[in-house]
C-alpha positions as protocol buffer text, in pm:
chain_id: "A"
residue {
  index: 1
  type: UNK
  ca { x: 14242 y: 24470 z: 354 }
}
residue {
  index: 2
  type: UNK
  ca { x: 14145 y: 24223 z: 647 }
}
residue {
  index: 3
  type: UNK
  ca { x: 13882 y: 24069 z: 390 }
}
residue {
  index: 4
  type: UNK
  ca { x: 14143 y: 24019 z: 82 }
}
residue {
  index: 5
  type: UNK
  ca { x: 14412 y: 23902 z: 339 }
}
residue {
  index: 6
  type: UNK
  ca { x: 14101 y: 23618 z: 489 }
}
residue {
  index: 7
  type: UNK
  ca { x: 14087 y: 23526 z: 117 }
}
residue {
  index: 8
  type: UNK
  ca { x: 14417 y: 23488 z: 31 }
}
residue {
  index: 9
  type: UNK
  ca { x: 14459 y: 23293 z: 335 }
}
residue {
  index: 10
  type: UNK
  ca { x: 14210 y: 23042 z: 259 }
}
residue {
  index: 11
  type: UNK
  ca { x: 14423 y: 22993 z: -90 }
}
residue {
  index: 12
  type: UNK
  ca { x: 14749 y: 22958 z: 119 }
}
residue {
  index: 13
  type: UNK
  ca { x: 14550 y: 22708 z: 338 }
}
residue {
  index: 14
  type: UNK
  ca { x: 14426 y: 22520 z: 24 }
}
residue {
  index: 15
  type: UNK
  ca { x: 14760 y: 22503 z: -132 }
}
residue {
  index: 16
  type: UNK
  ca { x: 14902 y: 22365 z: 214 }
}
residue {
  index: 17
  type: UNK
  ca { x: 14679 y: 22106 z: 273 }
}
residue {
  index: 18
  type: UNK
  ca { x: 14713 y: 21990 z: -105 }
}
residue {
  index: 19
  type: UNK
  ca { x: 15083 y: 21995 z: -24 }
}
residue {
  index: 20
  type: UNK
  ca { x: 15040 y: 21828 z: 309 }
}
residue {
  index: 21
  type: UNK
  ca { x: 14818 y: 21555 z: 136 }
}
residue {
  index: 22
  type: UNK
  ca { x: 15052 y: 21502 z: -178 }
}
residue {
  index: 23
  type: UNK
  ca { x: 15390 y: 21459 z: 115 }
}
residue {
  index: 24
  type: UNK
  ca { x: 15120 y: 21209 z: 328 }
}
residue {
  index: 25
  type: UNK
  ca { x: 15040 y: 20964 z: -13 }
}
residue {
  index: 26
  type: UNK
  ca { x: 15417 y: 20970 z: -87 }
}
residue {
  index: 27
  type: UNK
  ca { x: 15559 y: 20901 z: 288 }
}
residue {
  index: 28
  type: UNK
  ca { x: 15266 y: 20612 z: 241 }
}
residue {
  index: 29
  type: UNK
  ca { x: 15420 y: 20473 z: -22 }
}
residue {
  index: 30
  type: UNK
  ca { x: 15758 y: 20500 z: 95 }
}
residue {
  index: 31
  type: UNK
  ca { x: 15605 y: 20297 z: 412 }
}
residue {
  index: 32
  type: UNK
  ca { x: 15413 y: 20029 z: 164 }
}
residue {
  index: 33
  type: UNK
  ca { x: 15740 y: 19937 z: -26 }
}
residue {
  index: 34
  type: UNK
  ca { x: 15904 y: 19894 z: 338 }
}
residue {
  index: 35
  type: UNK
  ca { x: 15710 y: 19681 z: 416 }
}
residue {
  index: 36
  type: UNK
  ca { x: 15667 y: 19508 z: 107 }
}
residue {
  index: 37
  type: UNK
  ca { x: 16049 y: 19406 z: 87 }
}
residue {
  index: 38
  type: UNK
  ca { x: 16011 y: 19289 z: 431 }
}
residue {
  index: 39
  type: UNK
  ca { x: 15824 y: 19011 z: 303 }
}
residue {
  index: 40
  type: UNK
  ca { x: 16025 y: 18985 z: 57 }
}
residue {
  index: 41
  type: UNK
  ca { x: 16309 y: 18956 z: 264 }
}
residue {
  index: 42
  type: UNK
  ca { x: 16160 y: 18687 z: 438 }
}
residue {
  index: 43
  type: UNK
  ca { x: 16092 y: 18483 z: 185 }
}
residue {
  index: 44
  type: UNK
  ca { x: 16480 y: 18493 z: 126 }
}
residue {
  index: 45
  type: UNK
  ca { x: 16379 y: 18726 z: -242 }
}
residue {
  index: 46
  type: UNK
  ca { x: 16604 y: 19029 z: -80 }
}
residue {
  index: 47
  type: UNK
  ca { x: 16903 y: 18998 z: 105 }
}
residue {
  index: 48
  type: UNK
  ca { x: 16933 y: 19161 z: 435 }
}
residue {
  index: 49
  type: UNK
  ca { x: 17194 y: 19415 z: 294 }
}
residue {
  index: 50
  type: UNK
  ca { x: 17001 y: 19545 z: 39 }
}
residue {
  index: 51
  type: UNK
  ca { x: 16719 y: 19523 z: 310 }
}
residue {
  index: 52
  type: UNK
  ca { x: 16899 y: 19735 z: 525 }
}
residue {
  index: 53
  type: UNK
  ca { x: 17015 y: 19969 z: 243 }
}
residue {
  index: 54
  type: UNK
  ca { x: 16716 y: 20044 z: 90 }
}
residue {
  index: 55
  type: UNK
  ca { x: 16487 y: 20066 z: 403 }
}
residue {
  index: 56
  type: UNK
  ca { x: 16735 y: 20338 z: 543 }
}
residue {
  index: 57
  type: UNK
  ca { x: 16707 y: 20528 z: 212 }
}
residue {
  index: 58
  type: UNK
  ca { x: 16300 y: 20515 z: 249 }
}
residue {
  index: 59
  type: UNK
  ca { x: 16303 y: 20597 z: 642 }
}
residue {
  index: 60
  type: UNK
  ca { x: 16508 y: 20884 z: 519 }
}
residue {
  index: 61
  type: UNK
  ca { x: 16292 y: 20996 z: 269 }
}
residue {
  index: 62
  type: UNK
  ca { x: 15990 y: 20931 z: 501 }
}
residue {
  index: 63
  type: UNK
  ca { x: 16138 y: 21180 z: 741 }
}
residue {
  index: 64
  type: UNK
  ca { x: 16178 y: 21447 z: 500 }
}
residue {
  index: 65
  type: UNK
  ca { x: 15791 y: 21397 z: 437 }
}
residue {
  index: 66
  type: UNK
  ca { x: 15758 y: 21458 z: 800 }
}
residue {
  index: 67
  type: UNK
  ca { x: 15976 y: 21797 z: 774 }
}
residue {
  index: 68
  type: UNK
  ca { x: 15789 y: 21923 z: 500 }
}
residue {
  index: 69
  type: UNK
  ca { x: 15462 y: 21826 z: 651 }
}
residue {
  index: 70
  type: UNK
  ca { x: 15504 y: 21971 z: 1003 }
}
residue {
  index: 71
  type: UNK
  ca { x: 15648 y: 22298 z: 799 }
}
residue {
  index: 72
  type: UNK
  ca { x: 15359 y: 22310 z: 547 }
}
residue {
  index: 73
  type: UNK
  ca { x: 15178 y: 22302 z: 894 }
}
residue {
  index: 74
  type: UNK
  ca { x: 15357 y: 22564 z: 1085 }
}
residue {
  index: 75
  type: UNK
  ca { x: 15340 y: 22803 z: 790 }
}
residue {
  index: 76
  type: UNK
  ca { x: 14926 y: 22756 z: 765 }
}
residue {
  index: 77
  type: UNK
  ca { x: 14919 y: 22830 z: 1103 }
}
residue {
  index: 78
  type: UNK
  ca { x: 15105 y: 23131 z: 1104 }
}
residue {
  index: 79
  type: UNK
  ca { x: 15013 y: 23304 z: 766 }
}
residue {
  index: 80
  type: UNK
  ca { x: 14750 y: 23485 z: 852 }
}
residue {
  index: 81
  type: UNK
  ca { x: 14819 y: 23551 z: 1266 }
}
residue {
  index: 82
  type: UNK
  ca { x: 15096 y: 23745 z: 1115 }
}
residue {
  index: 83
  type: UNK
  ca { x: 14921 y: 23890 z: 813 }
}
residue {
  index: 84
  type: UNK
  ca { x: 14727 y: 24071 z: 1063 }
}
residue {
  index: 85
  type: UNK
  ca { x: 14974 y: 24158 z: 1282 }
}
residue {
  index: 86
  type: UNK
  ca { x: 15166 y: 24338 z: 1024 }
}
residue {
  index: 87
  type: UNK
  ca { x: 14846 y: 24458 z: 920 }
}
residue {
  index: 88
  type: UNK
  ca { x: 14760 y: 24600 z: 1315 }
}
residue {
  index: 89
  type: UNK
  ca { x: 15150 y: 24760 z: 1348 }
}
residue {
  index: 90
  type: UNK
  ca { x: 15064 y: 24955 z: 1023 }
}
residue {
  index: 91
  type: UNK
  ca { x: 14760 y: 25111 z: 1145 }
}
residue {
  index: 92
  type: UNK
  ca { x: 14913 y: 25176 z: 1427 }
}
residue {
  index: 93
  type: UNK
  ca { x: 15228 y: 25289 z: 1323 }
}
residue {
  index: 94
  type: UNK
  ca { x: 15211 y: 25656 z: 1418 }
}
residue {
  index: 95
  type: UNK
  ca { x: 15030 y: 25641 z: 1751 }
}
residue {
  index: 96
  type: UNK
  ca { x: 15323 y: 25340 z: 1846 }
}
residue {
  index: 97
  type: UNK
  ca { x: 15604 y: 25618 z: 1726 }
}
residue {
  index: 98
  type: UNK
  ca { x: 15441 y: 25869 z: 1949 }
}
residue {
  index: 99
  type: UNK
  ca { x: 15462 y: 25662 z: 2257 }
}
residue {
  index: 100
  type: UNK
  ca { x: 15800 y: 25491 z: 2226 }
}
residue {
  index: 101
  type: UNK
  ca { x: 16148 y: 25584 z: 2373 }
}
residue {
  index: 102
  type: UNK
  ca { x: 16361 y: 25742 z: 2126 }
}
residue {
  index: 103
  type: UNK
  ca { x: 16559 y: 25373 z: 2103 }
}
residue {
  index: 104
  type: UNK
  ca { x: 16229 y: 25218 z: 2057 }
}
residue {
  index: 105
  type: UNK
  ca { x: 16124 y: 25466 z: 1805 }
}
residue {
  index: 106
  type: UNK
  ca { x: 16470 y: 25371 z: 1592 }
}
residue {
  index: 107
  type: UNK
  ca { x: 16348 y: 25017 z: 1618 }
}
residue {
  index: 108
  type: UNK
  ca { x: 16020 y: 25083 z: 1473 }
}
residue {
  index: 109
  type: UNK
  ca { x: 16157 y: 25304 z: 1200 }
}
residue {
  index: 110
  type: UNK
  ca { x: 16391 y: 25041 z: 1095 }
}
residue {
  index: 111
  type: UNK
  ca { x: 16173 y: 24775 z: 1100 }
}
residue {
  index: 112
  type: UNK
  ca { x: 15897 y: 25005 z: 873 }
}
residue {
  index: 113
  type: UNK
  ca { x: 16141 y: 25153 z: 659 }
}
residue {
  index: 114
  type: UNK
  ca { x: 16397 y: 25032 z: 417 }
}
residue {
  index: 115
  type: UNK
  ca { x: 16550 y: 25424 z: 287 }
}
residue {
  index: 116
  type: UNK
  ca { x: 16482 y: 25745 z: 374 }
}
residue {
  index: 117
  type: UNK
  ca { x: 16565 y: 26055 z: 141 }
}
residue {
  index: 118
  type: UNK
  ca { x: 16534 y: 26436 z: 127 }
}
residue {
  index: 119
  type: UNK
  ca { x: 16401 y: 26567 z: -183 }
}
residue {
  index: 120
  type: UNK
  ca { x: 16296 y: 26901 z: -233 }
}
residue {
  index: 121
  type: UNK
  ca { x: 16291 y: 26960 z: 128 }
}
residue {
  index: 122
  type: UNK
  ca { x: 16092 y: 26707 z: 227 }
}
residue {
  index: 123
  type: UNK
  ca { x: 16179 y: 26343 z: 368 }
}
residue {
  index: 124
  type: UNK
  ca { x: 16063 y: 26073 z: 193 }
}
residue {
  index: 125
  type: UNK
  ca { x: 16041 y: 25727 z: 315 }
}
residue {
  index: 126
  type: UNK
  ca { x: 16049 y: 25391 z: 124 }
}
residue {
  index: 127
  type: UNK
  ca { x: 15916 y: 25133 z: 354 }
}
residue {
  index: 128
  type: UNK
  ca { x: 15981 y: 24799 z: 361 }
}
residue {
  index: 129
  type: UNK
  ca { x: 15750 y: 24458 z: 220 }
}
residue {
  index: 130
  type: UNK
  ca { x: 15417 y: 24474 z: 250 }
}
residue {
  index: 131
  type: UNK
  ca { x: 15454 y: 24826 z: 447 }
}
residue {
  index: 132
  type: UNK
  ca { x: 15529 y: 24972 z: 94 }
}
residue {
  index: 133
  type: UNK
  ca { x: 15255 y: 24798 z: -35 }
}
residue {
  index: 134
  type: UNK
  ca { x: 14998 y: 24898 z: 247 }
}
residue {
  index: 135
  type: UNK
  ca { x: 15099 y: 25275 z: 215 }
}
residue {
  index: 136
  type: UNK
  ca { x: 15041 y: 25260 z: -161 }
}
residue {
  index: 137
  type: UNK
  ca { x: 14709 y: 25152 z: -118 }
}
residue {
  index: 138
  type: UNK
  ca { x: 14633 y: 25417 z: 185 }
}
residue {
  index: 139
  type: UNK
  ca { x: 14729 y: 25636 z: -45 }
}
residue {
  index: 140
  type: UNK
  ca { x: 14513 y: 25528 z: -373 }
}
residue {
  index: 141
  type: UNK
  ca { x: 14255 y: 25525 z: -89 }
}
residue {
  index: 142
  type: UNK
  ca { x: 14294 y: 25896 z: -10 }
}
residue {
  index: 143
  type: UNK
  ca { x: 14283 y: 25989 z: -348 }
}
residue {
  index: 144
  type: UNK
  ca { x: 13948 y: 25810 z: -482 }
}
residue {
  index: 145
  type: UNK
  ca { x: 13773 y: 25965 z: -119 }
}
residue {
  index: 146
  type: UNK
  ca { x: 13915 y: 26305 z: -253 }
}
residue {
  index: 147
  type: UNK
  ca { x: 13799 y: 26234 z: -629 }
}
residue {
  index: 148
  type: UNK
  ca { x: 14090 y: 26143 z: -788 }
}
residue {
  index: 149
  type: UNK
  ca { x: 14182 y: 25822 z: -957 }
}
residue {
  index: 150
  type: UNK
  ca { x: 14280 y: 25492 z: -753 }
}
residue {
  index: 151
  type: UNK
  ca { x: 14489 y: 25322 z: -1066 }
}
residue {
  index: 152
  type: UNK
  ca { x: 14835 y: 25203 z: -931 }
}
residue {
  index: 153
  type: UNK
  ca { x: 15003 y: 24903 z: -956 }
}
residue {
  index: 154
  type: UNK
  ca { x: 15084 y: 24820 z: -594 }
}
residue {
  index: 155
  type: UNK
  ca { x: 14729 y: 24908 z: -486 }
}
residue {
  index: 156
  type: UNK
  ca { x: 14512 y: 24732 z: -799 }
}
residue {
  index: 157
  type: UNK
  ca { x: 14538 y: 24418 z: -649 }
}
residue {
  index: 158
  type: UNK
  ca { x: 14306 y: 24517 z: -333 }
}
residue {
  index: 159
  type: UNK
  ca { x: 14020 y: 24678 z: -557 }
}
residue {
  index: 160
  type: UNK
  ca { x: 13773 y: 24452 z: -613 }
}
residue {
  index: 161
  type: UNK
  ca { x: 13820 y: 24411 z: -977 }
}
residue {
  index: 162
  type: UNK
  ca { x: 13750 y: 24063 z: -1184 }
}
residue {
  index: 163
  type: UNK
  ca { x: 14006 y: 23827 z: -1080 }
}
residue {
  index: 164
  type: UNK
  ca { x: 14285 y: 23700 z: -1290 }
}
residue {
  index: 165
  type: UNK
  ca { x: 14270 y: 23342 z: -1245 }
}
residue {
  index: 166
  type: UNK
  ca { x: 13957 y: 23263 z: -1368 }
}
residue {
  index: 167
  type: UNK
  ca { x: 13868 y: 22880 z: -1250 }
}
residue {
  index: 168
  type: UNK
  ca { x: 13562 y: 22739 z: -1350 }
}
residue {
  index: 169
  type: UNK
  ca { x: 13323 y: 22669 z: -1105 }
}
residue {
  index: 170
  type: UNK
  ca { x: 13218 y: 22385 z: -856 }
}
């Protein structure tokens, strides 16, 4: 699981940084027609309230560059420090429960689980995102080591199978 979430980080980093550079060309060319009116403006082409209009409209749409940039950023950075994380408090789910106060323990429970249920005298728990989808695959996992089948649909996408998106390549 640590391996597929590496991989799909380096995607999530790829798609950031082609984000980052498409916001970076645009925020350049908001900058280039700035300054292009400028001169303009000085040669007496524009006149300084138009100027002042459309440079404010540019700054402002330089700015929102800036926001998406510094939040394409933030999210790179944190992707996969949390991806593990959540990975880490899932492994160590149990032994954490076992510890904890009994107000800590409610904490836990609620932050794992979504719905608990009692069917056929037995609880059964429906976790939260990606806890649901990390005790599908535990589960899948148990049943290949005991010689059963692994098919599921949560739990398909972390066999190593041929992948969908088939790019050609170099």
């Amino acid at each position: 699981m640590r391996d597929a979430l590496h991989a799909s980080h380096a995607d999530e980093r790829h798609e950031h940084e082609e984000a980052i550079r498409r916001l970076e060309a645009e925020a350049k060319r908001l900058n280039d027609r700035i300054h292009a009116m400028y001169v303009d403006k000085l040669d007496g082409l524009v006149d300084t309230v138009f100027f002042e209009k459309m440079s404010n409209q540019w700054r402002e749409e330089q700015a929102r560059c800036q926001r998406e940039i510094d939040r394409h950023r933030n999210a790179d950075k944190s992707y996969l420090g949390e991806g593990i994380s959540l990975f880490d408090l899932a492994r160590n789910a149990q032994r954490l429960f076992a510890e904890q106060e009994p107000r800590e323990k409610r904490r836990l429970l609620n932050f794992l689980l979504s719905n608990c249920t009692w069917e056929d005298g037995k609880v059964v728990a429906t976790f939260h995102q990606p806890f649901d989808m990390l005790a599908e695959t535990a589960t899948a996992a148990a049943r290949v080591e005991a010689g059963g089948s692994a098919k599921s649909t949560k739990s398909e996408i972390w066999l190593r199978e041929q992948d969908s998106n088939l790019r050609p390549s170099g």
